[in-house]
C-alpha positions, -999 to 999 in steps of 0.1 A, spaced: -765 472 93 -759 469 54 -795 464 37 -795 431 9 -822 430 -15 -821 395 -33 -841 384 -63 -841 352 -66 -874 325 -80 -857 292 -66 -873 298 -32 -851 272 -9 -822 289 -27 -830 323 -20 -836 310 15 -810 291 18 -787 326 10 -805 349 28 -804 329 64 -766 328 58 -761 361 51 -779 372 78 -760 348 103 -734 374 88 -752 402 99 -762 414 69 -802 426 71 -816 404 35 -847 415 22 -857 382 -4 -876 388 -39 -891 360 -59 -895 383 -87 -880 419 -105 -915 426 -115 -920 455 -88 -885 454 -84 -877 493 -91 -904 503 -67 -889 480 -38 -854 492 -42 -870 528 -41 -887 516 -6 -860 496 7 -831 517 -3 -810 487 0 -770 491 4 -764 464 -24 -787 442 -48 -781 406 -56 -800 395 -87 -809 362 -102 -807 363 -140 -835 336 -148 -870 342 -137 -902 330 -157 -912 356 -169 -888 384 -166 -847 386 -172 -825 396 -147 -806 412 -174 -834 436 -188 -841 448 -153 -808 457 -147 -805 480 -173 -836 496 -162 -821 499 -130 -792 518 -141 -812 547 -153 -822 556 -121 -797 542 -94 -761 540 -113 -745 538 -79 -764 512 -65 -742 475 -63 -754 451 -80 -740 418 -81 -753 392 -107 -762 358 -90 -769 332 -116 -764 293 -121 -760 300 -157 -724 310 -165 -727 317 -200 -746 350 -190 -711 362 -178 -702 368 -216 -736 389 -219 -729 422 -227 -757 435 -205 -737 416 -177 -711 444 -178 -736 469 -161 -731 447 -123 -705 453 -100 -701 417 -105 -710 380 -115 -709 350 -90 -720 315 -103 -747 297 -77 -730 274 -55 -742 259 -23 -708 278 -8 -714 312 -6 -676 319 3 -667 334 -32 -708 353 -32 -698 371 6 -657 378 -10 -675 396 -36 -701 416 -13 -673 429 10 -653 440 -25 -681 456 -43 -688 475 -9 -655 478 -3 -661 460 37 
C-alpha cells in the first residue's frame, strides 16, 4: 500500500483529501503542520508527500528546501490554493504543483504520474 503524508492546516480540507484518497487505497497519514515535519517523514517513510504552502507560522516552501537536503528522491507534490506560488522559484524543487479544488481528479492524475502508477 503506497504511504501519503499530507500537510495541510485547513483541517476539513485535509480531511476532506485524506478520506478520498484512502477510498483509493492509498494509506494518508494527515499533518496540520511542517514543524516536526522532517522527523515524521524520517518515521513514516512515506512513498510520496503532499504539502500545503500556507501555514501560520511556517512556509511550505522553506520546508521543502530543507527537505531536499536529506530525501532528494522523495515526491513531493505542492498542494496550495494560492497559484501565484507556482511561479516561486523554490516551487521548482516538487515533483509538482496542483491548485486546491474540491475535485481531486487533477491531485490523484498527478500522484499516479509523479509515482509513475
Amino acid at each position: 500500500m503506497i504511504k501519503i503524508l499530507h500537510m495541510d492546516d485547513n483541517e476539513s480540507y485535509r480531511l476532506l483529501v485524506e478520506e478520498e484518497l484512502r477510498e483509493e487505497g492509498y494509506h494518508v497519514i494527515g499533518y496540520d503542520s511542517p514543524h516536526e515535519g522532517l522527523e515524521k517523514i524520517a518515521e513514516e517513510n512515506p512513498d510520496m508527500l503532499l504539502l500545503d504552502i500556507r501555514f501560520p507560522n511556517h512556509n511550505g516552501l522553506d520546508f521543502l528546501h530543507k527537505l531536499r537536503e536529506d530525501h532528494y528522491n522523495l515526491p513531493v507534490i505542492l498542494f496550495s490554493a494560492y497559484e501565484e506560488f507556482r511561479e516561486d522559484m523554490k516551487s521548482i524543487a516538487a515533483d509538482s504543483y496542483v491548485t486546491k479544488s474540491d475535485d481531486l481528479t487533477r491531485l490523484k492524475s498527478e500522484m499516479n504520474r509523479v509515482l509513475d502508477l
